[in-house]
PDB file of N, CA, C and O in Angstrom:
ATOM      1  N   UNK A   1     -17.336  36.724  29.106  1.00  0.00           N
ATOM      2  CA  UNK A   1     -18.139  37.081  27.959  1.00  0.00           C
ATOM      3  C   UNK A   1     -17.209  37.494  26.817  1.00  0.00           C
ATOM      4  O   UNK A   1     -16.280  38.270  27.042  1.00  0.00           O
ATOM      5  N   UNK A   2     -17.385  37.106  25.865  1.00  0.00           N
ATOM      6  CA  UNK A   2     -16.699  37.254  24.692  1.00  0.00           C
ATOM      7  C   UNK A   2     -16.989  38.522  24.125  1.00  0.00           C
ATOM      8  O   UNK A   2     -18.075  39.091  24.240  1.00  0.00           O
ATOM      9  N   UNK A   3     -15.812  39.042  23.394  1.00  0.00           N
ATOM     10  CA  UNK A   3     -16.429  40.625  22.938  1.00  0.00           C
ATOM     11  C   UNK A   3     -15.788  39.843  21.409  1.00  0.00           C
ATOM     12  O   UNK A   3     -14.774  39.203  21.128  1.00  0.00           O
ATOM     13  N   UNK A   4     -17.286  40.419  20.496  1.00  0.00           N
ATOM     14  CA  UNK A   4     -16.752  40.449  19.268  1.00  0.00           C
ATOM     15  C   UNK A   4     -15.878  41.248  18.265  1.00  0.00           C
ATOM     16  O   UNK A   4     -15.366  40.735  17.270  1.00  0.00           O
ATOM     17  N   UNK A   5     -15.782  42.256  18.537  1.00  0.00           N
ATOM     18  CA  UNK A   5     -14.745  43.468  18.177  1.00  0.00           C
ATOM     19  C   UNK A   5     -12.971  43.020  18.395  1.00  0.00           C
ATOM     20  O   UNK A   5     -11.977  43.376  17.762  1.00  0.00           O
ATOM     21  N   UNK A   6     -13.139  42.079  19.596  1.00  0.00           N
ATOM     22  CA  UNK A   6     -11.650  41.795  19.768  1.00  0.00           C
ATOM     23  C   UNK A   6     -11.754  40.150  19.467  1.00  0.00           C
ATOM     24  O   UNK A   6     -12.046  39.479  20.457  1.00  0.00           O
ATOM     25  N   UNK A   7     -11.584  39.554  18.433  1.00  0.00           N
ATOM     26  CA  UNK A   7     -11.367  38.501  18.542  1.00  0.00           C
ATOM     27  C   UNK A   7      -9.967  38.086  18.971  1.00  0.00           C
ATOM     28  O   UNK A   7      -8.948  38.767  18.857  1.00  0.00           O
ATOM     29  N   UNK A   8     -10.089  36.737  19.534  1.00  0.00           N
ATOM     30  CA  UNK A   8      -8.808  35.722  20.154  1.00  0.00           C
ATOM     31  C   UNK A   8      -7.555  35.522  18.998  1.00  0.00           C
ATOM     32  O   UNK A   8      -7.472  34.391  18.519  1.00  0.00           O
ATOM     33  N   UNK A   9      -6.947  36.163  18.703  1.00  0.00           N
ATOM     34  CA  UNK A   9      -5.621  35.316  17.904  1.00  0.00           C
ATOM     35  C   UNK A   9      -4.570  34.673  18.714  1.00  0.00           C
ATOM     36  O   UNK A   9      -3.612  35.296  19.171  1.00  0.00           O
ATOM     37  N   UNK A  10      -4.822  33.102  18.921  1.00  0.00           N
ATOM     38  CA  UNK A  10      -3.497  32.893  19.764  1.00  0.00           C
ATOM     39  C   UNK A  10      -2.684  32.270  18.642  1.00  0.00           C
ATOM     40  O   UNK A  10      -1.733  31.567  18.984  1.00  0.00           O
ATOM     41  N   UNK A  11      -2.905  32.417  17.492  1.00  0.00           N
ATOM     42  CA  UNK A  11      -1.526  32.018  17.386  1.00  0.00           C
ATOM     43  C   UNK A  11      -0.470  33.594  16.541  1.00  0.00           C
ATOM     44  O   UNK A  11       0.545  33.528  15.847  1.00  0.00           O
ATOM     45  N   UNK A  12      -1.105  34.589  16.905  1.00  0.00           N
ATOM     46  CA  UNK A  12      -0.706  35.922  16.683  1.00  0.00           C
ATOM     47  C   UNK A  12       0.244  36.256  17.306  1.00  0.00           C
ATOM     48  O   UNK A  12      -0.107  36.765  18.370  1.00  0.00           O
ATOM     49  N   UNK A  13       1.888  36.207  17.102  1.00  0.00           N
ATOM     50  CA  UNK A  13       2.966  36.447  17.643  1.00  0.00           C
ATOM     51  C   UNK A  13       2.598  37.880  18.643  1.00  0.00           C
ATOM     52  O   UNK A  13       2.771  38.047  19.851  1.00  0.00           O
ATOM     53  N   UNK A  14       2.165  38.577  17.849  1.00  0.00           N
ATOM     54  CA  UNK A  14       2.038  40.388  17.793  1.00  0.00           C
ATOM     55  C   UNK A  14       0.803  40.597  18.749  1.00  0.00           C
ATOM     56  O   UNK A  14       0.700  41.715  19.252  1.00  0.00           O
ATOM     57  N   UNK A  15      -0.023  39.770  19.017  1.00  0.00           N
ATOM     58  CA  UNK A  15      -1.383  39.872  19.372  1.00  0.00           C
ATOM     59  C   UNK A  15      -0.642  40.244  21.378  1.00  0.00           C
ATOM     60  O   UNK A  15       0.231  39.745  22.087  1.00  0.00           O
ATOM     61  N   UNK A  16      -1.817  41.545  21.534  1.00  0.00           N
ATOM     62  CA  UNK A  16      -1.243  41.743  23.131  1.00  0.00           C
ATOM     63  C   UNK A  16      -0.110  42.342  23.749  1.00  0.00           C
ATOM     64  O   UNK A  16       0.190  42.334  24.943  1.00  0.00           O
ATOM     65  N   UNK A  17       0.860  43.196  22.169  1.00  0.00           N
ATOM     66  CA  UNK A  17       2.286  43.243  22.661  1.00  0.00           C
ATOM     67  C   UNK A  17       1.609  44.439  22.152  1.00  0.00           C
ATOM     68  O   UNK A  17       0.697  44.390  21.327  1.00  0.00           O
ATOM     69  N   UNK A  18       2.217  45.833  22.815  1.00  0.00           N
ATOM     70  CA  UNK A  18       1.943  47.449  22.122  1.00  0.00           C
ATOM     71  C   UNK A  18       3.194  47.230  21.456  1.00  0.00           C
ATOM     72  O   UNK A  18       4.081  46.419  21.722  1.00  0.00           O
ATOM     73  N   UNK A  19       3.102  48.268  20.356  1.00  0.00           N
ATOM     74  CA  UNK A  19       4.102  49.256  19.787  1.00  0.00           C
ATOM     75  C   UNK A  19       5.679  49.634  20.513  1.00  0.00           C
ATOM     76  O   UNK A  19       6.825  49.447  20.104  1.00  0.00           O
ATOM     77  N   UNK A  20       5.159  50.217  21.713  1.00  0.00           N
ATOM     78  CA  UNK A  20       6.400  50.422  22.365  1.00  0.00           C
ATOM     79  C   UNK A  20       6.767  49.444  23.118  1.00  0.00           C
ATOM     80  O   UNK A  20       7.664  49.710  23.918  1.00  0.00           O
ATOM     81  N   UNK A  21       6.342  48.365  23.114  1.00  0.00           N
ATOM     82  CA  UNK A  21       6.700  46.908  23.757  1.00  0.00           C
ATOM     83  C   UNK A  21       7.643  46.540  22.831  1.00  0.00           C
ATOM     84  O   UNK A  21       8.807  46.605  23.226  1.00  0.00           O
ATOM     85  N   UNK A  22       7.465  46.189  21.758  1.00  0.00           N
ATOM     86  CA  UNK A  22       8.585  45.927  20.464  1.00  0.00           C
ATOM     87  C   UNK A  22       9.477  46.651  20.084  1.00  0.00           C
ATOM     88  O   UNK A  22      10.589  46.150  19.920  1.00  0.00           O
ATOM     89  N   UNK A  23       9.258  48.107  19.816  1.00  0.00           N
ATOM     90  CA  UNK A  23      10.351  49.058  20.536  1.00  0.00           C
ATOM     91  C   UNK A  23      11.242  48.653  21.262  1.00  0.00           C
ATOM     92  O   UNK A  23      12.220  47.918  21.123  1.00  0.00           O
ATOM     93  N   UNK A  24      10.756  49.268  22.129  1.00  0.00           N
ATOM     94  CA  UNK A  24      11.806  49.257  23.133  1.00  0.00           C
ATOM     95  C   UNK A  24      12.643  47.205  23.244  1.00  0.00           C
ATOM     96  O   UNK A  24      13.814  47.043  23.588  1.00  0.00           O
ATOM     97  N   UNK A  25      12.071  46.467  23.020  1.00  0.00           N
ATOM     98  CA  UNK A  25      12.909  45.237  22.835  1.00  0.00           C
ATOM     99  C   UNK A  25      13.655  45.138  21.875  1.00  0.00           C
ATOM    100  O   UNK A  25      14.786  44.688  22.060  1.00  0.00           O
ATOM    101  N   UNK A  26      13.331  45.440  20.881  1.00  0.00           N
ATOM    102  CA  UNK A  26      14.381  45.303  19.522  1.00  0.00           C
ATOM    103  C   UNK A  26      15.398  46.761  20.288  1.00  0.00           C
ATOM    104  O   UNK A  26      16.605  46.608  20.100  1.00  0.00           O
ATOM    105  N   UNK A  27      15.098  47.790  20.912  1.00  0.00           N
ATOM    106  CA  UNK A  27      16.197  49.011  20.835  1.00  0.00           C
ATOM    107  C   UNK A  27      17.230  47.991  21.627  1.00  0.00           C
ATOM    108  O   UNK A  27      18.375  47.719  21.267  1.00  0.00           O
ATOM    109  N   UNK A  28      16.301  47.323  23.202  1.00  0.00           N
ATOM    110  CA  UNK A  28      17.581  46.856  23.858  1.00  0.00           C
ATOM    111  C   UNK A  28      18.252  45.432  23.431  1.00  0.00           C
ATOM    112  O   UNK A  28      19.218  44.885  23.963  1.00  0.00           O
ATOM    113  N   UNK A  29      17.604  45.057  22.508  1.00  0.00           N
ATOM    114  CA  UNK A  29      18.311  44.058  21.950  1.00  0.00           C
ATOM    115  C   UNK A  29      19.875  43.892  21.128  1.00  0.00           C
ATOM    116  O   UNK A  29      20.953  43.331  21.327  1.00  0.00           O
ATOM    117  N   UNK A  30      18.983  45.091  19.702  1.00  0.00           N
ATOM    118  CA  UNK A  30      19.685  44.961  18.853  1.00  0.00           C
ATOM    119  C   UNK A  30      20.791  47.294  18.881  1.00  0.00           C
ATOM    120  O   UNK A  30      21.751  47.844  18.341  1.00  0.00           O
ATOM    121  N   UNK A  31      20.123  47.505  19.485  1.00  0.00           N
ATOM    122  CA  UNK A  31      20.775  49.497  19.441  1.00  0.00           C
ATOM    123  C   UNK A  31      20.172  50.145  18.468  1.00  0.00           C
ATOM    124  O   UNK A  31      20.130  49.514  17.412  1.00  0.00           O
ATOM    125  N   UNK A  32      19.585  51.420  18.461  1.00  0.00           N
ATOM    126  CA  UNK A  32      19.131  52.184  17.025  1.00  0.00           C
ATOM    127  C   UNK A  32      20.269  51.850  15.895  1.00  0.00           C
ATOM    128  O   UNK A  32      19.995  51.544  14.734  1.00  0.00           O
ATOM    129  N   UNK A  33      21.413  51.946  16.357  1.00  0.00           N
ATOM    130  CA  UNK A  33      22.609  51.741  14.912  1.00  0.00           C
ATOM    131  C   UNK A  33      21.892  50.592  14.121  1.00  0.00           C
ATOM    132  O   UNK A  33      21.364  50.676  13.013  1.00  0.00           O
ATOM    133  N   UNK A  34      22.005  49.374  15.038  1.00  0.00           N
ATOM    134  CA  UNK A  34      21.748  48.099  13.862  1.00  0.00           C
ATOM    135  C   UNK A  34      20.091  48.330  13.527  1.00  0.00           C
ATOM    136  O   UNK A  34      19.803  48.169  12.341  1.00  0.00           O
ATOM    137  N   UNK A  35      19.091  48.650  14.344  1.00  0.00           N
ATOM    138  CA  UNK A  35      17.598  49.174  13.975  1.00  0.00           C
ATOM    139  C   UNK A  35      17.639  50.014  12.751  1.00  0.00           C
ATOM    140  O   UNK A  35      16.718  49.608  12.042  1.00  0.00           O
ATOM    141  N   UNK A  36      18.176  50.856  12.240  1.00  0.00           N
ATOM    142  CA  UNK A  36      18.521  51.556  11.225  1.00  0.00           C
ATOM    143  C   UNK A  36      18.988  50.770  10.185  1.00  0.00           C
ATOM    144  O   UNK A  36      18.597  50.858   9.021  1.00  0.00           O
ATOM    145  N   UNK A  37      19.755  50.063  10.569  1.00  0.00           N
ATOM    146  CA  UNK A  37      20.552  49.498   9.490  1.00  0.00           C
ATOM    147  C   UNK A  37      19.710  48.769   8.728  1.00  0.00           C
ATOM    148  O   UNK A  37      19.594  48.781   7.503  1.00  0.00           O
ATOM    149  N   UNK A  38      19.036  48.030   9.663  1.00  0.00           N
ATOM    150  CA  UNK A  38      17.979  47.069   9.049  1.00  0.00           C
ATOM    151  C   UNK A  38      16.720  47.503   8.278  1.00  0.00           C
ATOM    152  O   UNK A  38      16.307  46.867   7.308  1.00  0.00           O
ATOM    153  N   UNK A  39      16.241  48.400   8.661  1.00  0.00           N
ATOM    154  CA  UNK A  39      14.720  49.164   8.763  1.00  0.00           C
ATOM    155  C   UNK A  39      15.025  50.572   8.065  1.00  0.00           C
ATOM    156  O   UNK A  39      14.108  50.941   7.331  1.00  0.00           O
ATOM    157  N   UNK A  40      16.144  51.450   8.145  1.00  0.00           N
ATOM    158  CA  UNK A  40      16.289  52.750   6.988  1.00  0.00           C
ATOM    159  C   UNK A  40      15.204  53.508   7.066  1.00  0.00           C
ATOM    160  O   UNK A  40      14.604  54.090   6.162  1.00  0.00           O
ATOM    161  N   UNK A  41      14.901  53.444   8.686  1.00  0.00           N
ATOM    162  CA  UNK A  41      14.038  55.419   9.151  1.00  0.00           C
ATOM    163  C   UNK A  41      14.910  55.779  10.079  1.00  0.00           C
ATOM    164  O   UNK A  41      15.720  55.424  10.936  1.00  0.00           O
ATOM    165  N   UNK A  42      14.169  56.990   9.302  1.00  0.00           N
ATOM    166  CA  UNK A  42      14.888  58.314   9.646  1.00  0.00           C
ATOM    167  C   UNK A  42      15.364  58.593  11.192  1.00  0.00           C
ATOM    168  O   UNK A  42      16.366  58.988  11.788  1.00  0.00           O
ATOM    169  N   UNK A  43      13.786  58.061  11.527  1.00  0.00           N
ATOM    170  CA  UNK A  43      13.848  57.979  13.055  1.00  0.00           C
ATOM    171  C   UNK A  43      14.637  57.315  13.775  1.00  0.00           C
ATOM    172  O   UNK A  43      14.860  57.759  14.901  1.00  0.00           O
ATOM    173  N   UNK A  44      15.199  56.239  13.410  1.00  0.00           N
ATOM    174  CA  UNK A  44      15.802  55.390  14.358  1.00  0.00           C
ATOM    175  C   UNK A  44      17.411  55.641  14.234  1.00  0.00           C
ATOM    176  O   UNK A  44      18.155  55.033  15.004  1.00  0.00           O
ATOM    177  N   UNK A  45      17.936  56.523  13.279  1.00  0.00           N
ATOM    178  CA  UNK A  45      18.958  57.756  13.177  1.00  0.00           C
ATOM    179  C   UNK A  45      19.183  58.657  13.836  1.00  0.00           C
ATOM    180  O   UNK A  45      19.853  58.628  14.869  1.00  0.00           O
ATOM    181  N   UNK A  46      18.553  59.801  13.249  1.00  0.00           N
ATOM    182  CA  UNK A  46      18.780  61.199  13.733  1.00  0.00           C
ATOM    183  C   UNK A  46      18.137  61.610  15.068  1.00  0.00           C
ATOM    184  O   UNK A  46      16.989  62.029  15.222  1.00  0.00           O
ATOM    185  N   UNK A  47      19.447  61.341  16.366  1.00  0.00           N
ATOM    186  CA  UNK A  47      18.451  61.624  17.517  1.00  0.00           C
ATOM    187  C   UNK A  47      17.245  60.837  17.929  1.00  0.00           C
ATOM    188  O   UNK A  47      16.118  61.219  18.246  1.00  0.00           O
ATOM    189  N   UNK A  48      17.808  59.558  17.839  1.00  0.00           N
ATOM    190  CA  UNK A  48      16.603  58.321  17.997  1.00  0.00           C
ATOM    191  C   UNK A  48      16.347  58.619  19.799  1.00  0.00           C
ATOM    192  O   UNK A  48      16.976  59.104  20.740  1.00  0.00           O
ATOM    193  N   UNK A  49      14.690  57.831  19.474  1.00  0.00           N
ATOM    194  CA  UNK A  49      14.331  58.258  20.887  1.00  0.00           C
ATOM    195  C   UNK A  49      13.049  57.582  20.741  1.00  0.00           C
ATOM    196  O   UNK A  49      12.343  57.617  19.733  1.00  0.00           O
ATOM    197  N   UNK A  50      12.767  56.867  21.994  1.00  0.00           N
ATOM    198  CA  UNK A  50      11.356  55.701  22.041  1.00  0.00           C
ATOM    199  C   UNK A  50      10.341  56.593  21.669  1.00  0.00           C
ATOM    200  O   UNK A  50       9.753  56.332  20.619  1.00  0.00           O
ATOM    201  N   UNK A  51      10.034  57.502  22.245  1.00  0.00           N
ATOM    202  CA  UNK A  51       9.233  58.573  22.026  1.00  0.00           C
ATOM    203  C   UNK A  51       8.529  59.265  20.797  1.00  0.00           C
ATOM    204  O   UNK A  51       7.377  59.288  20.366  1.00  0.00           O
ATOM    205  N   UNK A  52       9.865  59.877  20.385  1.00  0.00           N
ATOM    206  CA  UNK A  52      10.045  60.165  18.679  1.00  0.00           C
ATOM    207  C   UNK A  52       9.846  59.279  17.747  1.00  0.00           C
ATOM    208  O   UNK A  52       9.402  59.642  16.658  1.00  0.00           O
ATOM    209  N   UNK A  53      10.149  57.905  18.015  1.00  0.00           N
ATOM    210  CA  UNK A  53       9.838  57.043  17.058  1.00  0.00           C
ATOM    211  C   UNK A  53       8.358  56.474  17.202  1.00  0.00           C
ATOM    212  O   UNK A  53       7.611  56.225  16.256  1.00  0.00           O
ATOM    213  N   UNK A  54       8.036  56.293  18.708  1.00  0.00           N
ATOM    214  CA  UNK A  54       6.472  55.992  18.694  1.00  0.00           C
ATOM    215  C   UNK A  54       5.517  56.907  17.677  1.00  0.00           C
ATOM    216  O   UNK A  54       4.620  56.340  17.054  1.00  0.00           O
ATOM    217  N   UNK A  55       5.724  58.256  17.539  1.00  0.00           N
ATOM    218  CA  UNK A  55       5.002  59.387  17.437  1.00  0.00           C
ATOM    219  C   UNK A  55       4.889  59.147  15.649  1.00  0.00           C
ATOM    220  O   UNK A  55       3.963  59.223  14.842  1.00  0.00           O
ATOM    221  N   UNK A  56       6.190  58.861  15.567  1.00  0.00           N
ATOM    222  CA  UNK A  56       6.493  58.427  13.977  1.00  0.00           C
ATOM    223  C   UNK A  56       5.820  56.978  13.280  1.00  0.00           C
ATOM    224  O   UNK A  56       5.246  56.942  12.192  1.00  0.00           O
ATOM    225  N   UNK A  57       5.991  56.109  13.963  1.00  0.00           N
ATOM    226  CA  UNK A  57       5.625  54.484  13.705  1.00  0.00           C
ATOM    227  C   UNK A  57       4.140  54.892  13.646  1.00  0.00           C
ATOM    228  O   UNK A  57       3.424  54.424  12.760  1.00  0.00           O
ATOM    229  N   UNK A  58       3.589  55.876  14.699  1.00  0.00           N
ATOM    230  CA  UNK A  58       1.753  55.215  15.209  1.00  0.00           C
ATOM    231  C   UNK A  58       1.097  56.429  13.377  1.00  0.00           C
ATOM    232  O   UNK A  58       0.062  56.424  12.711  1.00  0.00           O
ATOM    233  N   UNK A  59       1.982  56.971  13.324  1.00  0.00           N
ATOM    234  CA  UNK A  59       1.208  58.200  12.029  1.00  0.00           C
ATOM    235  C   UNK A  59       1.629  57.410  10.971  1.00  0.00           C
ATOM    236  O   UNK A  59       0.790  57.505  10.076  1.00  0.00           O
ATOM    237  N   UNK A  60       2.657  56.579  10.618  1.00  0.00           N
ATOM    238  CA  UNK A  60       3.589  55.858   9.212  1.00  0.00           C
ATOM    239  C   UNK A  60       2.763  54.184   9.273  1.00  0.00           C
ATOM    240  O   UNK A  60       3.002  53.373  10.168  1.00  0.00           O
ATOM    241  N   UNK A  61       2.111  54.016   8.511  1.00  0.00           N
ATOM    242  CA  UNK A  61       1.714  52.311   8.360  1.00  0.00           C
ATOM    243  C   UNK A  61       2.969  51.420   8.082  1.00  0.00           C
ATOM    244  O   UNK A  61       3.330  50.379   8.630  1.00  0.00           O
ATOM    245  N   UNK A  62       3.576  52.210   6.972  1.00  0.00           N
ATOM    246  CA  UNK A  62       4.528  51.596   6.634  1.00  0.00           C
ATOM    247  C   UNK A  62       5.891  51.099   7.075  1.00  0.00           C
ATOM    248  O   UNK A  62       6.721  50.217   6.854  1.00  0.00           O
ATOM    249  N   UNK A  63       5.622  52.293   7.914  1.00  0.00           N
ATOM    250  CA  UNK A  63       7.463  52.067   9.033  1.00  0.00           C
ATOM    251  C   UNK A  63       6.577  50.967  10.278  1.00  0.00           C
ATOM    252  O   UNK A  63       7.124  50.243  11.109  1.00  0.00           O
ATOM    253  N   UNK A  64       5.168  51.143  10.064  1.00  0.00           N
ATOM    254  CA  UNK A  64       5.137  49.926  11.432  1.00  0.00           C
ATOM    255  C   UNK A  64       5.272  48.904  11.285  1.00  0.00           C
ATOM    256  O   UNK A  64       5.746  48.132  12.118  1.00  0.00           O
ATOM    257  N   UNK A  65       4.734  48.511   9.732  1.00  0.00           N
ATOM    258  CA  UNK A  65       4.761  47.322   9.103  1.00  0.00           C
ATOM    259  C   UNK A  65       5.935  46.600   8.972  1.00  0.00           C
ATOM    260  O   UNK A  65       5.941  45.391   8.744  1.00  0.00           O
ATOM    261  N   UNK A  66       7.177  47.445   9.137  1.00  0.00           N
ATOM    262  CA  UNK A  66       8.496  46.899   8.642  1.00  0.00           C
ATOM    263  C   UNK A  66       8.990  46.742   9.779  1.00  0.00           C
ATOM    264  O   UNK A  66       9.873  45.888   9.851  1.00  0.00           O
ATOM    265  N   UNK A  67       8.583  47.551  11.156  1.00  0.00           N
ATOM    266  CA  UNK A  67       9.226  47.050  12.336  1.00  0.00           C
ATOM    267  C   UNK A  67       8.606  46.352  12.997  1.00  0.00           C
ATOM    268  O   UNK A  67       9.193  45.868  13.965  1.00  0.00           O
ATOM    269  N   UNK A  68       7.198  46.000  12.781  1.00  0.00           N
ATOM    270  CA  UNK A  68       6.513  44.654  13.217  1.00  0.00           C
ATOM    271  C   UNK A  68       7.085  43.228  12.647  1.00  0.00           C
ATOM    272  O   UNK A  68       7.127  42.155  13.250  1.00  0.00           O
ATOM    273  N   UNK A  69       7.442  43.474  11.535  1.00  0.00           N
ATOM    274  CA  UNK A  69       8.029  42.464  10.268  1.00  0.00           C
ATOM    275  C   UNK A  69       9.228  41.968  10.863  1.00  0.00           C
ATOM    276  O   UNK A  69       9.273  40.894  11.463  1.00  0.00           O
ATOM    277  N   UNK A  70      10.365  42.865  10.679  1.00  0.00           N
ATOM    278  CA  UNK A  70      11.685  43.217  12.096  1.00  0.00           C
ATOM    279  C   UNK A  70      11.514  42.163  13.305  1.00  0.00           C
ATOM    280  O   UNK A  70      12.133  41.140  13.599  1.00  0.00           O
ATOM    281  N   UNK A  71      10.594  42.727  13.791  1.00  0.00           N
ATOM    282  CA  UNK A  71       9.950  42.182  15.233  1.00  0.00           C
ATOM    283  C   UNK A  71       9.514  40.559  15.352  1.00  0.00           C
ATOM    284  O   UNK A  71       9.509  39.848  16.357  1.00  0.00           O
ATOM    285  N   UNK A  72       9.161  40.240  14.007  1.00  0.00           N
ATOM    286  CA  UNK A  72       8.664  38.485  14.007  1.00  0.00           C
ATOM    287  C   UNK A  72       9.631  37.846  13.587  1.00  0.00           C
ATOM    288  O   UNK A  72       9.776  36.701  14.015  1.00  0.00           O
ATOM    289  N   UNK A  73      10.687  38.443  12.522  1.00  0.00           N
ATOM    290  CA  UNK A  73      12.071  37.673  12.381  1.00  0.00           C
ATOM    291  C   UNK A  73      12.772  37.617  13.629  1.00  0.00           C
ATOM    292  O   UNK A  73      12.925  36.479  14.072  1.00  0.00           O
ATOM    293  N   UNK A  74      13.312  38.714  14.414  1.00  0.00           N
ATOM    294  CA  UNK A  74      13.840  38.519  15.728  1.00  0.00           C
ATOM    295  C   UNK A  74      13.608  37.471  16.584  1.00  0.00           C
ATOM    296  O   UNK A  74      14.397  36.840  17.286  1.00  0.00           O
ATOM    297  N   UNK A  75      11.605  37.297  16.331  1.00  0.00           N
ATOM    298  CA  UNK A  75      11.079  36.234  17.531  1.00  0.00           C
ATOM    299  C   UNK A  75      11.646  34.471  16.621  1.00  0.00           C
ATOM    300  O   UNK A  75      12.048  33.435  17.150  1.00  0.00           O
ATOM    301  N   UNK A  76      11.464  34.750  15.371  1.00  0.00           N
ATOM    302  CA  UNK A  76      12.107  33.421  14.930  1.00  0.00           C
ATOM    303  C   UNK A  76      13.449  33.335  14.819  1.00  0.00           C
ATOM    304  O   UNK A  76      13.841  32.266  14.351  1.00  0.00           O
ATOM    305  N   UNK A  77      14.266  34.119  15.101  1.00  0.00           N
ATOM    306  CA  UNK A  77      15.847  34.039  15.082  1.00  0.00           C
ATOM    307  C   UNK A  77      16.056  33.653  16.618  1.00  0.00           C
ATOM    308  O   UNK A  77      17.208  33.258  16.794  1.00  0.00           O
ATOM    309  N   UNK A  78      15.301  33.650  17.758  1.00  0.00           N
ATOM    310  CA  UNK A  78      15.474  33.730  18.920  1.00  0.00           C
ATOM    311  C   UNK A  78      15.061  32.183  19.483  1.00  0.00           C
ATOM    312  O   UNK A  78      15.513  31.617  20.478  1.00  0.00           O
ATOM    313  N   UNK A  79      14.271  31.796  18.727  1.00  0.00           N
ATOM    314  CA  UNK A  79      13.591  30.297  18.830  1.00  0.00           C
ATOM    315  C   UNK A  79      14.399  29.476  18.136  1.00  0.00           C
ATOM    316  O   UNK A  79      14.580  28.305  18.472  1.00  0.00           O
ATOM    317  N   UNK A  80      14.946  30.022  17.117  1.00  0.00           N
ATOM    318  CA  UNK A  80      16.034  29.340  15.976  1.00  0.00           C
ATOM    319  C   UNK A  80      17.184  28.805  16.686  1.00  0.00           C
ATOM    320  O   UNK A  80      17.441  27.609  16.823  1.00  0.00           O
ATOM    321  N   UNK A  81      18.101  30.153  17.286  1.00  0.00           N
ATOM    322  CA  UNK A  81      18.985  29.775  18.602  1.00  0.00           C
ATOM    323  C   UNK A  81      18.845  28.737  19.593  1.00  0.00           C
ATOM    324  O   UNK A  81      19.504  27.789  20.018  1.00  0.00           O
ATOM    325  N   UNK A  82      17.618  29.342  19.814  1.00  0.00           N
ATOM    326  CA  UNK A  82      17.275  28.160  21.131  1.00  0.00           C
ATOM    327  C   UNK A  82      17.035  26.963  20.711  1.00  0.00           C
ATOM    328  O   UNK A  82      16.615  26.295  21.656  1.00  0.00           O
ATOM    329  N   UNK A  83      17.096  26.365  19.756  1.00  0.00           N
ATOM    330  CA  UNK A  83      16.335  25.311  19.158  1.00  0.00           C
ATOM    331  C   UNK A  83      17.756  24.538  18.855  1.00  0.00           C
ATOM    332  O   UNK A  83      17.855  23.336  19.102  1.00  0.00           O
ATOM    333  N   UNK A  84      19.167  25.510  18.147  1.00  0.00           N
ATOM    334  CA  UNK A  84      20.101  25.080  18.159  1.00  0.00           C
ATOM    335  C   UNK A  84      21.172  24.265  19.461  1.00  0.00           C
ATOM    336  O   UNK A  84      21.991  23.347  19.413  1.00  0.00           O
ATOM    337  N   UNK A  85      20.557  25.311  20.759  1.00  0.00           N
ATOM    338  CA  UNK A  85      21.292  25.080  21.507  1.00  0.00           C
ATOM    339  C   UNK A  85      21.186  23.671  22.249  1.00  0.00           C
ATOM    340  O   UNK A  85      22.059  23.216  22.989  1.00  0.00           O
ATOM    341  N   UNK A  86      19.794  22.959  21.882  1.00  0.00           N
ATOM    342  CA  UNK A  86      19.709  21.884  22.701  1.00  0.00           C
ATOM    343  C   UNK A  86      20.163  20.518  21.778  1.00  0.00           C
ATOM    344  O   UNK A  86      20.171  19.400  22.293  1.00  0.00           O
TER     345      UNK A  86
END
């Protein structure tokens, strides 16, 4: 049964992944150093911590927006690679 409240996005990179799913992949990907570098919160600086930054990202629209943003370049830099390698 279909629920209308949640519609289907499949072609929604983001659709189905939490917050701390992307987190924590970009931390073990790329390290808070380069996360910072890129993105310039506070959080992902001073005493970074999945935690601390969840608490921060879920209250800030704006810091989510930029590490969701973060998060879809990564997925096309990663397909980009792979796309090179064959």
């Amino acid at each position: 049964m279909d629920d209308p409240a949640k519609p289907e996005q499949p072609k929604n990179p983001l659709h189905g992944l939490t917050l701390a799913a992307i987190l924590e992949e970009l931390v073990a990907t790329y390290g808070w150093e380069e996360l910072y570098q890129q993105i310039r919160i506070q959080c992902f600086f001073a005493n970074p911590s999945v935690a601390s930054s969840l608490k921060f990202l879920r209250r800030t629209p704006w810091a989510r927006e930029k590490l969701e943003s973060y998060y879809l370049w990564h997925l096309r830099e990663l397909k980009r690679k792979a796309k090179a390698e064959t």
